[in-house]
C-alpha positions in Angstrom: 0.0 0.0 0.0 1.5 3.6 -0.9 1.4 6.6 1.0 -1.8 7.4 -1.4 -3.9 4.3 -1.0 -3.3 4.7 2.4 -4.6 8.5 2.2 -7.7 7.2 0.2 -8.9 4.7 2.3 -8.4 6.4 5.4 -10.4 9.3 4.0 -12.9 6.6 2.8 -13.1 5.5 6.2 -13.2 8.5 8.3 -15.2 10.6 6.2 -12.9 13.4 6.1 -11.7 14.6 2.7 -8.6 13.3 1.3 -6.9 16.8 2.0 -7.2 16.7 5.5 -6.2 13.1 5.7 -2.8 13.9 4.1 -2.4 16.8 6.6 -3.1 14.6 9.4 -0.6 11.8 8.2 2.1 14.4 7.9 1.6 15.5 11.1 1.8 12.3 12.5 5.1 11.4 10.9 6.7 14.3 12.0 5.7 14.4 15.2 6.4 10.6 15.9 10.1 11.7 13.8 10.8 14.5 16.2 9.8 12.5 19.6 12.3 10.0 18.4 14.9 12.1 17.7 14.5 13.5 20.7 14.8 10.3 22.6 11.3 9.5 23.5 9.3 6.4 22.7 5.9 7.0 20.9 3.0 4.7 22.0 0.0 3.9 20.3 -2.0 1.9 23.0 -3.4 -1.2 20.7 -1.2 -0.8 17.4 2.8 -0.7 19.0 5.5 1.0 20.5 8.0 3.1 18.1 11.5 3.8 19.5 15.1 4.5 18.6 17.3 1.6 19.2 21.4 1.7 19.2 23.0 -0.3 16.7 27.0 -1.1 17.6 29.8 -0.7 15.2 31.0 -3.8 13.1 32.8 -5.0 10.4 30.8 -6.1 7.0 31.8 -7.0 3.9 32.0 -4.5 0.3 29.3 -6.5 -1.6 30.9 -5.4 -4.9 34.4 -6.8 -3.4 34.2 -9.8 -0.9 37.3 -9.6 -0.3 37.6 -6.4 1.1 36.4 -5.7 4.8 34.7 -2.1 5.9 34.1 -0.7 8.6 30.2 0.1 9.6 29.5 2.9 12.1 27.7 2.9 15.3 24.1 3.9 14.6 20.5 4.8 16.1 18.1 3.2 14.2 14.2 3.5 14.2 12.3 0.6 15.9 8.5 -0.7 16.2 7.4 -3.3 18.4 3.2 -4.5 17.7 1.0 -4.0 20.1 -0.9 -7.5 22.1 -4.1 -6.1 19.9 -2.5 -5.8 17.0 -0.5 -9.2 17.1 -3.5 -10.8 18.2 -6.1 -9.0 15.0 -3.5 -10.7 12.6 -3.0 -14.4 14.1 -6.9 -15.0 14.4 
């Protein structure tokens, strides 16, 4: 599903018009983008848990040359965990 499917069938589902549906999607990105950054966790009681998680330095391989070893940086990296509700909606 794309960003715009998603807008039309929230707006089909809602009832509010496809404009304001795009507004409030943005809004929710960026304001689950800026908690992150700023080290919070975002929870969405039902759905899951979004958080920033620390990813150590290590040592991969250049794909283009196995041979070759590089270096990968330390890293925060964006993380969701589902919620009991959701998890359970898609098992049954």
């Amino acid at each position: 599903m794309t960003k715009m499917e998603l807008i039309d069938a929230l707006a089909k589902e809602s009832g509010l018009s496809r404009k304001d549906v795009d507004k409030l999607l943005d809004a929710f990105v960026n304001l689950v983008t800026n908690k992150l950054k700023a080290g919070e966790k975002v929870a969405v009681t039902g759905f899951g848990t979004f958080s920033v998680t620390e990813r150590k330095a290590r040592t991969g391989v250049n794909p283009q040359n196995p041979n070759q070893k590089i270096q990968i940086p330390a890293m925060k990296v964006p993380k969701f965990t589902a919620g009991k509700t959701f998890k359970e909606a898609l098992r049954g």
